[in-house]
Backbone bond lengths (Angstrom), bond angles and torsions (degrees), N, CA, C in turn:
res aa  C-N    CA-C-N  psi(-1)  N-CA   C-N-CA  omega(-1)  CA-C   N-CA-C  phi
1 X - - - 1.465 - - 1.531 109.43 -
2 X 1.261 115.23 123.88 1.671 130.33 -179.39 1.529 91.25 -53.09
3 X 1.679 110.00 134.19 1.543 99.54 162.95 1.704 110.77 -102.92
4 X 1.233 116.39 173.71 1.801 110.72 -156.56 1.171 105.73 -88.52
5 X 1.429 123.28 112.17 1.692 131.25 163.10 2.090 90.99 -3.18
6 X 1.532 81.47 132.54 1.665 100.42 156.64 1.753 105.67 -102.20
7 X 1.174 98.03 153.53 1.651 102.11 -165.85 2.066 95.28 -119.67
8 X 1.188 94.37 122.31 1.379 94.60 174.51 1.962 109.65 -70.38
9 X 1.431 84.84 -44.55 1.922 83.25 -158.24 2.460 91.12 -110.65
10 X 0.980 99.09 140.89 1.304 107.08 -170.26 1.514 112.37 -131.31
11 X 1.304 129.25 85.58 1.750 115.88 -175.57 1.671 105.71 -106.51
12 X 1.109 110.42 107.45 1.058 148.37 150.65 1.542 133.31 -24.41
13 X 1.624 135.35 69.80 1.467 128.35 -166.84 1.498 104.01 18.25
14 X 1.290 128.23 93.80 1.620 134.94 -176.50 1.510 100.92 -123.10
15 X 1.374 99.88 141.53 1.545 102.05 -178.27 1.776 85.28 -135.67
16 X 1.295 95.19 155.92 1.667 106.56 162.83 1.856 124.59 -163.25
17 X 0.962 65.46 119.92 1.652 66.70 176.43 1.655 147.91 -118.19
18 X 1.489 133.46 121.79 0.746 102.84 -151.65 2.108 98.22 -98.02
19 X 0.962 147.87 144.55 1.111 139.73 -173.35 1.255 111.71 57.35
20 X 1.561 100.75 -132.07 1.540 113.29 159.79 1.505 124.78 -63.77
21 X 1.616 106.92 -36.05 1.219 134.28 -170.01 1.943 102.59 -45.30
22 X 1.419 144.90 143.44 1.110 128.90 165.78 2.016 79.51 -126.95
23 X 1.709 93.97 114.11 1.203 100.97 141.89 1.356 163.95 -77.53
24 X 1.282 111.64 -30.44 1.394 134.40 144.61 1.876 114.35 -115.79
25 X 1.124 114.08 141.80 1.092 130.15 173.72 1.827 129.83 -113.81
26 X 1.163 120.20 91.44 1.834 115.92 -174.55 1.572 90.68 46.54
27 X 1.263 127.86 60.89 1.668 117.83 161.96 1.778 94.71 -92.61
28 X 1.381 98.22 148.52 1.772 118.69 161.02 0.865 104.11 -140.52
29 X 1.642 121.68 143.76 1.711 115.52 144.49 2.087 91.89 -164.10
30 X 1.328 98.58 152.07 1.071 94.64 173.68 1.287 126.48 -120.72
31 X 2.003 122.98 -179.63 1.561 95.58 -162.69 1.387 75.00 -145.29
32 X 1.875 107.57 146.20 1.446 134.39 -162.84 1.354 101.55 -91.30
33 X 1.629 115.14 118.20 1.066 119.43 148.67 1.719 127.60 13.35
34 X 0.913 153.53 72.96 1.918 136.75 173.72 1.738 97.12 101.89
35 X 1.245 145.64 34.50 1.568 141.71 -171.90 1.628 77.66 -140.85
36 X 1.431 96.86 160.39 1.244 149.33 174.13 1.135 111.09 -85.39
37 X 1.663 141.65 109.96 1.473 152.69 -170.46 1.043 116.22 -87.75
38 X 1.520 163.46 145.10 1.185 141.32 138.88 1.647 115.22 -110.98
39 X 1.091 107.79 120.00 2.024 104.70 -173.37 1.948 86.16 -106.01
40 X 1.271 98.42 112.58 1.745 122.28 -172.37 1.577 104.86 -122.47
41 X 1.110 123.49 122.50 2.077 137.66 139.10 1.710 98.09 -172.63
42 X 1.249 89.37 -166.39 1.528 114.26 -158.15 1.979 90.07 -92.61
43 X 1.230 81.72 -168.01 1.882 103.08 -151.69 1.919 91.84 -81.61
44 X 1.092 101.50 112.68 1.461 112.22 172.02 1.759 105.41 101.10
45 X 1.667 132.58 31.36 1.328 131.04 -134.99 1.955 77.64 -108.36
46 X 1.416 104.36 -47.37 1.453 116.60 167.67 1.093 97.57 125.51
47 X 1.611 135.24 33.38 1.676 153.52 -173.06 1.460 78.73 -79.48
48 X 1.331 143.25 -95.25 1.677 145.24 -164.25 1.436 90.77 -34.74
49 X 1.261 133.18 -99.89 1.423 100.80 -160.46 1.174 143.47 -65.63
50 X 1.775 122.10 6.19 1.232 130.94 166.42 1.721 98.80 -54.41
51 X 1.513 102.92 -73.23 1.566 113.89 177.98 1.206 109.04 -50.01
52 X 1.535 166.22 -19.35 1.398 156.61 -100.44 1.755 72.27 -160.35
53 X 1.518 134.48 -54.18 1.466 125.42 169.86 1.650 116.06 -63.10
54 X 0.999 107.35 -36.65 1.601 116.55 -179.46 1.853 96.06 -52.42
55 X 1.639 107.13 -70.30 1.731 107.31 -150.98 2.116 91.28 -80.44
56 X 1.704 108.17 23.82 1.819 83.01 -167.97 0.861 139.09 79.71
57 X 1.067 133.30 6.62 1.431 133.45 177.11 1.508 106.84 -95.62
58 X 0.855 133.63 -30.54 1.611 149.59 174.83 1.299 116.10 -99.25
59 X 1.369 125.37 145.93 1.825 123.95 -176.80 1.739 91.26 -129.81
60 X 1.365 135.63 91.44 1.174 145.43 107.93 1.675 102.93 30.66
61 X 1.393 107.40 108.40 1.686 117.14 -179.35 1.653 104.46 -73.95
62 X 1.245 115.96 -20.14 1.613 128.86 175.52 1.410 109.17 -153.30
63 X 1.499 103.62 156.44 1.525 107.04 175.26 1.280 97.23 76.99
64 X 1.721 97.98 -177.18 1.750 118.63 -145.54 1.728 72.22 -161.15
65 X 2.092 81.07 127.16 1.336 102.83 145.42 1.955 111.11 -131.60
66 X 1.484 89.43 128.47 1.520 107.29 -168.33 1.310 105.77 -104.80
67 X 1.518 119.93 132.61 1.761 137.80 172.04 1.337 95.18 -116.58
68 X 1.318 96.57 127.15 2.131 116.37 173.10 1.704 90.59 35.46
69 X 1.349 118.70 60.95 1.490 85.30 157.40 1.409 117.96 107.92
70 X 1.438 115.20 -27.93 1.500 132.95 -150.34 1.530 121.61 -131.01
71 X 1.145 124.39 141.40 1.481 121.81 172.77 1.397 107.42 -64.37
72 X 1.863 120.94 117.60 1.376 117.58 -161.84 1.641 97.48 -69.02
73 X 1.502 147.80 -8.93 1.176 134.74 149.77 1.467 123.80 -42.16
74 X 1.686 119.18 -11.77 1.634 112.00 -153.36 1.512 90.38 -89.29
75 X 1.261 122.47 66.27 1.423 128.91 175.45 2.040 121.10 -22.89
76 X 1.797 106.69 -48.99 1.117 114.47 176.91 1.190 109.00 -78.36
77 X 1.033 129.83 -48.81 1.820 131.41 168.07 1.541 118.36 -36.26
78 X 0.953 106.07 -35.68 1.639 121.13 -171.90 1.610 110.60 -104.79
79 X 0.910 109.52 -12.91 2.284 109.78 165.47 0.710 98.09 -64.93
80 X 1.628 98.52 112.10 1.381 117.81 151.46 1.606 106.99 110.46
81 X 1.386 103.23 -43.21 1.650 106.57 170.57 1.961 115.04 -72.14
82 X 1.004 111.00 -30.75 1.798 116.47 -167.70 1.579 89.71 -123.86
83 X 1.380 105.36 131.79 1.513 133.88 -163.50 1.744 106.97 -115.99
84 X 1.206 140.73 101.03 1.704 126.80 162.82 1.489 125.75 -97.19
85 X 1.139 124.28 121.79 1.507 125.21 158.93 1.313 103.52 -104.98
86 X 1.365 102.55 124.52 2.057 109.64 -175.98 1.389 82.84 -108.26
87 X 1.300 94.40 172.71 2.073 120.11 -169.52 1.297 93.72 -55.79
88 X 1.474 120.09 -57.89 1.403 112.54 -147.19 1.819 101.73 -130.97
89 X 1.419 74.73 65.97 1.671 93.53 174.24 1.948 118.47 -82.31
90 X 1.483 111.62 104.54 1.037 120.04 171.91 1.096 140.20 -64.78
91 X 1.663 132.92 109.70 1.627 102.87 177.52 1.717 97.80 -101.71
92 X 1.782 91.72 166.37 1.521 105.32 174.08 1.301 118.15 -82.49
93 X 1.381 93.14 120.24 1.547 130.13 -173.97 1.784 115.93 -33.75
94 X 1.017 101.28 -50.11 1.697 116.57 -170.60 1.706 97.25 -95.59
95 X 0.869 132.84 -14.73 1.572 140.29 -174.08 1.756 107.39 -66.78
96 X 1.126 144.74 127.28 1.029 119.92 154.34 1.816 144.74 -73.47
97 X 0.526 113.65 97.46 2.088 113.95 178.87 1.813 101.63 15.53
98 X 0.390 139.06 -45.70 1.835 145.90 -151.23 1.310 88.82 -110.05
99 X 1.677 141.01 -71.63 1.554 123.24 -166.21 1.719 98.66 -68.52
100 X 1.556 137.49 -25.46 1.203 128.40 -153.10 1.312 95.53 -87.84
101 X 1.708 127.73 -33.99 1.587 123.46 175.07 1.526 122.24 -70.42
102 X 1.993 95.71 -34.22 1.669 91.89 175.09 1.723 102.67 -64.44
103 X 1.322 121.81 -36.71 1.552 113.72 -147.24 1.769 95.58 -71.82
104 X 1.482 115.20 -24.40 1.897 131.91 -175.33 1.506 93.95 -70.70
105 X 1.672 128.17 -46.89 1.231 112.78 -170.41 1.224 114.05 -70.03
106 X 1.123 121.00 -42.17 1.775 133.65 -179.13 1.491 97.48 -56.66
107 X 1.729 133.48 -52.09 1.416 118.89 169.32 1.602 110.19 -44.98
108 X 1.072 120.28 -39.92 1.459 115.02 -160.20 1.672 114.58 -80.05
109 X 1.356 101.90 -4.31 1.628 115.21 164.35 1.536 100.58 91.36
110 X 1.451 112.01 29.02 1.911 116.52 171.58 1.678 95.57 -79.57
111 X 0.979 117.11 146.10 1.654 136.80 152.03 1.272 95.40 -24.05
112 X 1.667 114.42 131.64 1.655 117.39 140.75 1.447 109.85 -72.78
113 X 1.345 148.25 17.36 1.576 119.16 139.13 1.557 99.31 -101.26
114 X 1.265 134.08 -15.40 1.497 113.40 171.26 1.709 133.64 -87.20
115 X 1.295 97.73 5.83 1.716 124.36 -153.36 1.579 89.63 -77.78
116 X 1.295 127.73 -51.60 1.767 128.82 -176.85 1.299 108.54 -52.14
117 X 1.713 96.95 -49.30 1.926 94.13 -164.29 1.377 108.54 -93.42
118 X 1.693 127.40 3.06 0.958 122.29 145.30 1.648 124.84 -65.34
119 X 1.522 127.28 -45.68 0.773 128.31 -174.79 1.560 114.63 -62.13
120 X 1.939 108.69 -27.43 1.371 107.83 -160.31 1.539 104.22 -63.68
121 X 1.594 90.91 -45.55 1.375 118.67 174.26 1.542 110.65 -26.76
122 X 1.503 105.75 -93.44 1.697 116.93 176.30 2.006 104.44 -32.15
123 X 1.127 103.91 -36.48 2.024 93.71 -172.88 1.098 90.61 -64.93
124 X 1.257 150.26 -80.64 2.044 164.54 -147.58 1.337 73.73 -69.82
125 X 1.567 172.95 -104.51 1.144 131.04 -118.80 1.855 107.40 -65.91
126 X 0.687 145.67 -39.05 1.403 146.37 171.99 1.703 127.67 -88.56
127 X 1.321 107.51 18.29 1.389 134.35 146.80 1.270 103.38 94.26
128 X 1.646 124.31 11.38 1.474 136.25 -148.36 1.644 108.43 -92.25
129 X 1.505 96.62 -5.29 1.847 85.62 178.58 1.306 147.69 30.95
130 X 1.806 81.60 -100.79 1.325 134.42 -152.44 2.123 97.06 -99.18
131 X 0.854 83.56 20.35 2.078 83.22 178.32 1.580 90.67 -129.68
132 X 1.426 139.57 9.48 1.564 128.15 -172.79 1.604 109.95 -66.96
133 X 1.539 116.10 -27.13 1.221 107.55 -177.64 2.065 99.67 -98.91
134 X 1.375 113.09 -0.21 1.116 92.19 177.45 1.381 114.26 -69.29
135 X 1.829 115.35 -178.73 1.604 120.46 165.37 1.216 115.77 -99.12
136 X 1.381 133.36 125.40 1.145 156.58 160.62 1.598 110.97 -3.70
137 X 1.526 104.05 -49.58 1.783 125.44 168.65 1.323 114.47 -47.87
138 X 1.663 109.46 -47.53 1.588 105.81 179.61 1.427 126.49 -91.17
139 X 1.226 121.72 23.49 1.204 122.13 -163.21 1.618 103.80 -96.85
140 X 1.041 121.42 132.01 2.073 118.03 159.54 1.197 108.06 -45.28
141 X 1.544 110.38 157.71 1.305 111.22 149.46 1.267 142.91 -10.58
142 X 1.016 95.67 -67.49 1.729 110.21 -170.42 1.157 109.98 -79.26
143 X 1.554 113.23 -50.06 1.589 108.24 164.61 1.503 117.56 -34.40
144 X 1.684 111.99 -65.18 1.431 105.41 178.36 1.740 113.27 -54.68
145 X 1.109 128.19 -48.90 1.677 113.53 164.68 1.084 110.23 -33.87
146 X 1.238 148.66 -73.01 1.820 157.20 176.45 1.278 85.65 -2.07
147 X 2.129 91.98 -88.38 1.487 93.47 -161.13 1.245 136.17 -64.27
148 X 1.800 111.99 1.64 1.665 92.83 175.32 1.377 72.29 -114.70
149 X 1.370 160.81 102.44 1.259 137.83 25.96 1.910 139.12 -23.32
150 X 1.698 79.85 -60.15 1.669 78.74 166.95 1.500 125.56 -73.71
151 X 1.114 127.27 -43.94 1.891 98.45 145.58 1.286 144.91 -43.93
152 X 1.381 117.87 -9.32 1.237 137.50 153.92 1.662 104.83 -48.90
153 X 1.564 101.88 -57.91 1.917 106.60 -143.28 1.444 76.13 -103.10
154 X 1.192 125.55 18.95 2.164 106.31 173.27 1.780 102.04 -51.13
155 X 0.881 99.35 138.38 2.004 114.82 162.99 1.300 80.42 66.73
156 X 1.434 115.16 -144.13 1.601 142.36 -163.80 1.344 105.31 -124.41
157 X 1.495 135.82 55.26 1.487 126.33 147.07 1.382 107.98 -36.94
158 X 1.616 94.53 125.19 1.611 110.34 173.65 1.430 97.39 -80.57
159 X 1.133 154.09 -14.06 1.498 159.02 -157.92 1.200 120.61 -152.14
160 X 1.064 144.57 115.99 1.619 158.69 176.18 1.171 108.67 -124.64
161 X 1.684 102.07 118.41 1.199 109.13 154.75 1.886 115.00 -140.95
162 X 2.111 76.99 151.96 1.328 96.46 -154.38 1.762 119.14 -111.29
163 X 1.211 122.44 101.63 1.457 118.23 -174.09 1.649 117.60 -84.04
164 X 1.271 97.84 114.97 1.741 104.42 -177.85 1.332 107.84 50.06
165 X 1.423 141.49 66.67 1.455 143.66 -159.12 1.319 113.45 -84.67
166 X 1.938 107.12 -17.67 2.041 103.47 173.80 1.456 104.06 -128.05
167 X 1.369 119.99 26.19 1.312 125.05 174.91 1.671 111.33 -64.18
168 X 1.463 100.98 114.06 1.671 100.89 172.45 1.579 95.63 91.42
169 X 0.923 117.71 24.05 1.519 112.23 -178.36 1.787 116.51 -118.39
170 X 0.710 119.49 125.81 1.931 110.76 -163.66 1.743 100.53 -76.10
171 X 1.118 102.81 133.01 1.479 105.07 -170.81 1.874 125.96 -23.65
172 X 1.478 98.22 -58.35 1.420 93.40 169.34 1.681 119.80 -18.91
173 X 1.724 98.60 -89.42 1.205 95.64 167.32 1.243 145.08 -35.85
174 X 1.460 103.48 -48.38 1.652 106.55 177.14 1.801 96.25 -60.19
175 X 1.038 142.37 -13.59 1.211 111.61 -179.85 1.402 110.90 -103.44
176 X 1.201 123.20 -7.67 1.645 125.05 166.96 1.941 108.40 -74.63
177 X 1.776 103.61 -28.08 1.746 98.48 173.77 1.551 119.82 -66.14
178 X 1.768 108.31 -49.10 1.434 123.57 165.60 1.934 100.94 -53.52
179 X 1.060 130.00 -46.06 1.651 109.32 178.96 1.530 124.40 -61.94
180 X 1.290 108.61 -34.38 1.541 119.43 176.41 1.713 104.62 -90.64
181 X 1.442 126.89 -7.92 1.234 115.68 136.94 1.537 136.52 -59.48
182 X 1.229 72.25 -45.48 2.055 76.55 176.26 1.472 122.52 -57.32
183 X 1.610 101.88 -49.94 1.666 117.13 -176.29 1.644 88.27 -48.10
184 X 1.323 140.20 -41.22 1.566 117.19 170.56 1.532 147.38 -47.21
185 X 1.588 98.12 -38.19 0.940 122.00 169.16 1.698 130.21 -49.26
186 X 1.426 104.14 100.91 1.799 118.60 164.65 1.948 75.75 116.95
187 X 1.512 155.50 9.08 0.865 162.89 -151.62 1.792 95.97 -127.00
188 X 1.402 120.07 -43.03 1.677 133.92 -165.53 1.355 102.09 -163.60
189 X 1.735 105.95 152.94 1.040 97.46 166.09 1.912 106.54 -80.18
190 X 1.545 114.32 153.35 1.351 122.37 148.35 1.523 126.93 -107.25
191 X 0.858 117.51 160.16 1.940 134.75 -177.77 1.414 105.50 -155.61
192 X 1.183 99.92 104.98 1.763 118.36 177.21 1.351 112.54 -108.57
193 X 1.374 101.30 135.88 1.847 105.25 -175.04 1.491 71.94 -127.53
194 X 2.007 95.49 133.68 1.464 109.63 -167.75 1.818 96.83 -165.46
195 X 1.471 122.47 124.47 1.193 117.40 147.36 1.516 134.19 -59.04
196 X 1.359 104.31 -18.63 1.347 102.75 -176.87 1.528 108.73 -101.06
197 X 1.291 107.38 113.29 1.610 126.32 -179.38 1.214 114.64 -80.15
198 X 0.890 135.27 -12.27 1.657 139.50 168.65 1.542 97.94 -81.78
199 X 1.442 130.56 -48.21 1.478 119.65 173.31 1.307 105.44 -45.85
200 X 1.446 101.59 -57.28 2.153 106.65 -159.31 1.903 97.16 -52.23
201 X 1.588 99.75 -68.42 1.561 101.74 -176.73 1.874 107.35 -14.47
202 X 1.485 95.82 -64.99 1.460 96.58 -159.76 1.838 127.21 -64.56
203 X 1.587 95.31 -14.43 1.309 119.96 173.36 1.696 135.67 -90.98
204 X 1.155 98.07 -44.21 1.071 123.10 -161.57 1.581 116.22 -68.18
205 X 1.020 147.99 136.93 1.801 125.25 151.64 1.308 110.96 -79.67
206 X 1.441 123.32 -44.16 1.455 127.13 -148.66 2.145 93.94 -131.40
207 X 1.097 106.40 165.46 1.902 119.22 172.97 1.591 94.77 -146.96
208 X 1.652 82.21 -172.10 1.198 99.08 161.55 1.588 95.47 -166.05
209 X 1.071 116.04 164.09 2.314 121.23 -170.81 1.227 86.41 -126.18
210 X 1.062 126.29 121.71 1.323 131.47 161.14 2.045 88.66 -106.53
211 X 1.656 86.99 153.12 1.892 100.30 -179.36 1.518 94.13 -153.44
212 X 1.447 118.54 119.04 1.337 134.37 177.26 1.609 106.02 40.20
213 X 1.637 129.61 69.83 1.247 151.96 157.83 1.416 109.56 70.79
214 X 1.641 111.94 4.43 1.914 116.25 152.17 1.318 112.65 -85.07
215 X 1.701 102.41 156.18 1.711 119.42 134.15 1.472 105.28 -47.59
216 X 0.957 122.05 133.41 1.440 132.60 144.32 1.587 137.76 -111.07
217 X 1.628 89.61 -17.87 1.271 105.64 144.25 1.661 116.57 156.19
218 X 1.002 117.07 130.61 1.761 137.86 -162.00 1.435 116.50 -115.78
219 X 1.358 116.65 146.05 1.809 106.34 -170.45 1.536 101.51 156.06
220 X 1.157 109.66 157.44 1.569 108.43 179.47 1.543 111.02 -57.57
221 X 1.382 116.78 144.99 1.011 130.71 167.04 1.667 129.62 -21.05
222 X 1.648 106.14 -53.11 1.158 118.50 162.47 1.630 123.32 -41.56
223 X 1.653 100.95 -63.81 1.657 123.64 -172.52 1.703 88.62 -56.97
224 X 1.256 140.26 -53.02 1.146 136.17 -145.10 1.742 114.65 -83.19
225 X 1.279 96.88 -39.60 1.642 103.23 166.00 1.857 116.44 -89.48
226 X 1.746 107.68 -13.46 1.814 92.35 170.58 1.522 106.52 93.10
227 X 1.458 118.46 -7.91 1.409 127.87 -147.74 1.821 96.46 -67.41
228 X 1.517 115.89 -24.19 1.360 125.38 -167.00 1.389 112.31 -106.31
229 X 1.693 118.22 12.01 1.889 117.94 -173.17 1.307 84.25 -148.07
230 X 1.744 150.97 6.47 1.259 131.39 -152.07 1.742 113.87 -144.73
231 X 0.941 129.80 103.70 1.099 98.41 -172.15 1.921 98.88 -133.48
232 X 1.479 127.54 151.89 0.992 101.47 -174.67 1.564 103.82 -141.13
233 X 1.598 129.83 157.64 1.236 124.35 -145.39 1.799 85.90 -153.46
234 X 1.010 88.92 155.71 2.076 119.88 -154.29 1.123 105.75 -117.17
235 X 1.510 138.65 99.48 1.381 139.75 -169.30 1.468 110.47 -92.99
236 X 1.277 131.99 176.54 0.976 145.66 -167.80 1.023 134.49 -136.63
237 X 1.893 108.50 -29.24 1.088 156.81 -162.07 1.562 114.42 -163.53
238 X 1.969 109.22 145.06 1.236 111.15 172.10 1.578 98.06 -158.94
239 X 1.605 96.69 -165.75 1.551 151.00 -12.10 1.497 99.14 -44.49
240 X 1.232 87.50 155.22 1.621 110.32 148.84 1.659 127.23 -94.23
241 X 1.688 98.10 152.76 1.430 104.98 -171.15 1.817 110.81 -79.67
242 X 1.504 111.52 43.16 1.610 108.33 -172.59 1.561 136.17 -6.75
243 X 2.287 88.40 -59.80 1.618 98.61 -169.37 2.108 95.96 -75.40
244 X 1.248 120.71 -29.23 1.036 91.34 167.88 1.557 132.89 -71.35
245 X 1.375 113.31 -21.23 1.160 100.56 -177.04 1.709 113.41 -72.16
246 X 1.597 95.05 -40.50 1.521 86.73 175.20 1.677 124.12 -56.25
247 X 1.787 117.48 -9.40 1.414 75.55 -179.33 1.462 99.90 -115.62
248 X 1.390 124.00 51.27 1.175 105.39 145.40 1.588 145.50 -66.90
249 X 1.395 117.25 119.82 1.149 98.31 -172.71 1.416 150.59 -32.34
250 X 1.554 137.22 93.57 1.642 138.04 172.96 1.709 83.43 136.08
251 X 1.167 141.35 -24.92 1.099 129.00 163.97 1.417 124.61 -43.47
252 X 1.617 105.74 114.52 1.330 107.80 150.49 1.697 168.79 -116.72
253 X 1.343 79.71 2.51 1.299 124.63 149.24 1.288 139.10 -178.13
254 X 1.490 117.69 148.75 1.808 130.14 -158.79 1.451 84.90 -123.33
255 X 1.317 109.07 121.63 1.794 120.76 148.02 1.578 113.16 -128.42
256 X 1.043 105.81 148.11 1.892 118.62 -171.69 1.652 99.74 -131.43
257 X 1.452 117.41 112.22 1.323 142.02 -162.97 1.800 93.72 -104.15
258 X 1.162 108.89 83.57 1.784 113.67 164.25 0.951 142.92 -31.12
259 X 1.403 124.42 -37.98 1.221 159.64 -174.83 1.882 96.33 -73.99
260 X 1.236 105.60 -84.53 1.642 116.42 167.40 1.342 122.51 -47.04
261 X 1.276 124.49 -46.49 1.466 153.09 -155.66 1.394 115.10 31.55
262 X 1.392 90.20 78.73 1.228 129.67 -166.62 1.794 116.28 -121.70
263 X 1.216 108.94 112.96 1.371 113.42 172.57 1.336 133.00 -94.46
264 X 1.709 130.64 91.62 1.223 122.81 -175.48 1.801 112.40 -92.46
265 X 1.302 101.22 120.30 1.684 122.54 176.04 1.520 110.40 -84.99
266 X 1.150 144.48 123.75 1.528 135.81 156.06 1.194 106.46 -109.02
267 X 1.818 116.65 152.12 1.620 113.13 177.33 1.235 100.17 -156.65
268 X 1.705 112.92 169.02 1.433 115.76 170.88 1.099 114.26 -53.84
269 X 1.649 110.44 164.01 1.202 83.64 158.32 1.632 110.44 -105.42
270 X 1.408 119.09 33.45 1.410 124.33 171.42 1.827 92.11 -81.26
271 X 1.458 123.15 -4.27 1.647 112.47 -177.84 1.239 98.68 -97.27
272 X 1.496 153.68 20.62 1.324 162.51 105.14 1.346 95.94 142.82
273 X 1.273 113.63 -156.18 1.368 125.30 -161.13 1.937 107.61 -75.81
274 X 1.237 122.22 -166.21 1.631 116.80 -164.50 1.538 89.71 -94.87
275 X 0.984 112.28 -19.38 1.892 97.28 -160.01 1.953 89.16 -80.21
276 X 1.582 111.79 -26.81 1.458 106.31 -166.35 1.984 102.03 -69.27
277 X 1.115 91.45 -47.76 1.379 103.46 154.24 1.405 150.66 2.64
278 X 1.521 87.38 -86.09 1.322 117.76 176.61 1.786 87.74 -77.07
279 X 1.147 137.70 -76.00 1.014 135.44 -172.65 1.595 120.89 -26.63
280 X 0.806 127.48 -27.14 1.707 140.19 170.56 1.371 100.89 -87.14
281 X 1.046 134.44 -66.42 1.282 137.39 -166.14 1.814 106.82 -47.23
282 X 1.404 105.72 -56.86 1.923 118.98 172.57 1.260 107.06 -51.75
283 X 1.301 112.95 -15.60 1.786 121.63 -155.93 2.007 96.34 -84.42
284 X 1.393 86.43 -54.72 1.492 122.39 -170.12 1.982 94.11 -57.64
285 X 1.247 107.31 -64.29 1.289 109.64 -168.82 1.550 123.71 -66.27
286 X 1.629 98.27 -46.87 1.510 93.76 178.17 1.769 103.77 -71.91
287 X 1.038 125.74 14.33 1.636 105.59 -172.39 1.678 91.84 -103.74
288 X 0.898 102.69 4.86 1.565 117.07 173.41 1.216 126.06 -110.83
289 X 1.903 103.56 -1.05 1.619 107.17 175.00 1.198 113.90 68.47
290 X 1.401 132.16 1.30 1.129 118.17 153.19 1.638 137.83 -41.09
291 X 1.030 136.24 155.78 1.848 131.92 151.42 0.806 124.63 -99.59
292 X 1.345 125.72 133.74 1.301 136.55 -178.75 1.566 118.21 -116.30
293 X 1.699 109.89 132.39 1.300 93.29 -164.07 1.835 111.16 -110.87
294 X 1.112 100.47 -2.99 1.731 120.29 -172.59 1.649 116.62 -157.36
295 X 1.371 122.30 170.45 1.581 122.95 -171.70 1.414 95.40 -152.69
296 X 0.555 146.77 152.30 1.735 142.76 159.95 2.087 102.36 -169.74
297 X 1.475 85.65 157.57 1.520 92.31 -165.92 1.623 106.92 -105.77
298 X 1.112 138.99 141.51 1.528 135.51 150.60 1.268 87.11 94.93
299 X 1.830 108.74 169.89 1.441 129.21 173.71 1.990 112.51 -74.05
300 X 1.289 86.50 -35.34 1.475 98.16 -169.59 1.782 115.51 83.76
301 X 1.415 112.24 132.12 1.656 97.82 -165.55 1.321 130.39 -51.36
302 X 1.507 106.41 -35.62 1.312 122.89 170.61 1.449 114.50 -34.94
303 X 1.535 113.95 -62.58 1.263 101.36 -168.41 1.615 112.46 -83.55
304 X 1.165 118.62 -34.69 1.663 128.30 140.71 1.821 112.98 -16.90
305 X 0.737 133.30 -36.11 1.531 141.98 -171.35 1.748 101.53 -110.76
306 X 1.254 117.41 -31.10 1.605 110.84 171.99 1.563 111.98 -89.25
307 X 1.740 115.86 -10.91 1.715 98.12 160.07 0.984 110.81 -82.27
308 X 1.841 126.20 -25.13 1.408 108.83 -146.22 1.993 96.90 -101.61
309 X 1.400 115.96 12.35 1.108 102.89 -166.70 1.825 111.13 -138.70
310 X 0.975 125.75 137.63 1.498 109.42 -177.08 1.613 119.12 -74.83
């Protein structure tokens, strides 16, 4: 008998408000033990203060948001266990890299004899070495991202969370931050609040869309983009053979968008996986001489997040 996902992070019918303003409204959703989070909508959706209740910084006018177990206020309970990198995380300028991570580990309640080789530790996971005697002041961009990553991962945070983690970052980099994100992953839980949906997609297992201080809708990654019931194919040529396509078996619905010429298929998933899928469907079409000019699987979140959100 499967035993039931343990949930690291748990928010609780939460409402908050700021004034008149209601930023979140009765939102819940919870997040699994060792998975990858994504907190996803548009600008004012109430993603910052969902997360901003998650790491404590905010107290929730109703409802309970719970870390491992805990009221995310229990500040001492949670050192050392719950980890934050906010967007616009500053380090001190005149400080050097190496005293500013030992002085973060010692906040985080590590041993003063383990606090150095923790810190050395956390720099060499993010390739930062060789900058321990630099100053905080001279570092690039990205360098400074590194290191407040690696104050992020000091000791073993069971929980990391990460606000906008490659924002302002020129792709290169942003894709070396998302790689040393990943190496975390099934290691802690993460929860990333991120505009960029092509990062989350590629990271993430599970989201959630918040749209003007609701769920609008939450679920594994898969369920949320369709990537496993959806698949859609680019004609070249028509009509199409509809009633046949519809009755292939696990199919449940075929629409063909004219304009695009674009064919969207949905199916059980008792009709097997997408490639079996797609494979019937090409079967179906070319025996009809059709052309086909593309195949691709799922909605993709992006556009998943532009129905469900204004």
């Amino acid at each position: 008998m499967d035993r039931p996902p343990v949930f690291a992070i748990s928010v609780q019918s939460v409402t908050k408000r700021f004034g008149s303003t209601v930023a979140l409204e009765e939102v819940s959703f919870d997040v699994e033990a060792g998975h990858a989070f994504g907190l996803i909508g548009p600008n004012g959706a109430g993603k910052t203060t969902a997360f901003s209740i998650i790491a404590g910084y905010l107290h929730p006018d109703s409802g309970l948001g719970l870390v491992l177990d805990h009221d995310s206020r229990a500040i001492d309970v949670l050192k050392g266990r719950l980890a934050v990198l906010p967007q616009d995380a500053l380090l001190p300028s005149y400080e050097k890299v190496g005293e500013f991570l030992v002085h973060m580990a010692r906040l985080q309640g590590i041993e003063p004899s383990k606090a150095e080789g923790c810190a050395r530790q956390s720099l060499q996971e993010v390739d930062g070495a060789d900058w321990w005697s630099r100053r905080c002041g001279k570092l690039s961009h990205g360098m400074a991202k590194r290191v407040a990553l690696a104050q992020a991962f000091l000791g073993t945070p069971e929980v990391v969370l990460l606000d906008e983690p490659t924002a302002g970052l020129d792709p290169r980099i942003a894709f070396e931050i998302r790689s040393l994100v990943k190496k975390r992953k099934g290691k802690c839980t993460l929860v990333i609040s991120s505009h960029n949906l092509h990062e989350l997609e590629e990271i993430c297992d599970a989201a959630a869309i918040l749209d003007h201080g609701h769920i609008v809708a939450a679920g594994s990654m898969v369920d949320l983009t369709a990537a496993s019931r959806e698949i859609r194919v680019v004609v070249a040529s028509g009509p199409l053979p509809m009633d046949k396509l519809r009755a292939i078996p696990g199919i449940t619905r075929a629409d063909y968008t004219k304009s695009e010429r674009t064919l969207a298929v949905h199916f059980e998933p008792s009709a097997g996986d997408a490639e079996d899928v797609i494979g019937q469907v090409l079967s179906c079409l070319l025996a009809e001489k059709i052309r086909i000019s593309g195949v691709s699987k799922g909605r993709g979140l992006e556009q998943r997040v532009m129905e469900l959100t204004d």
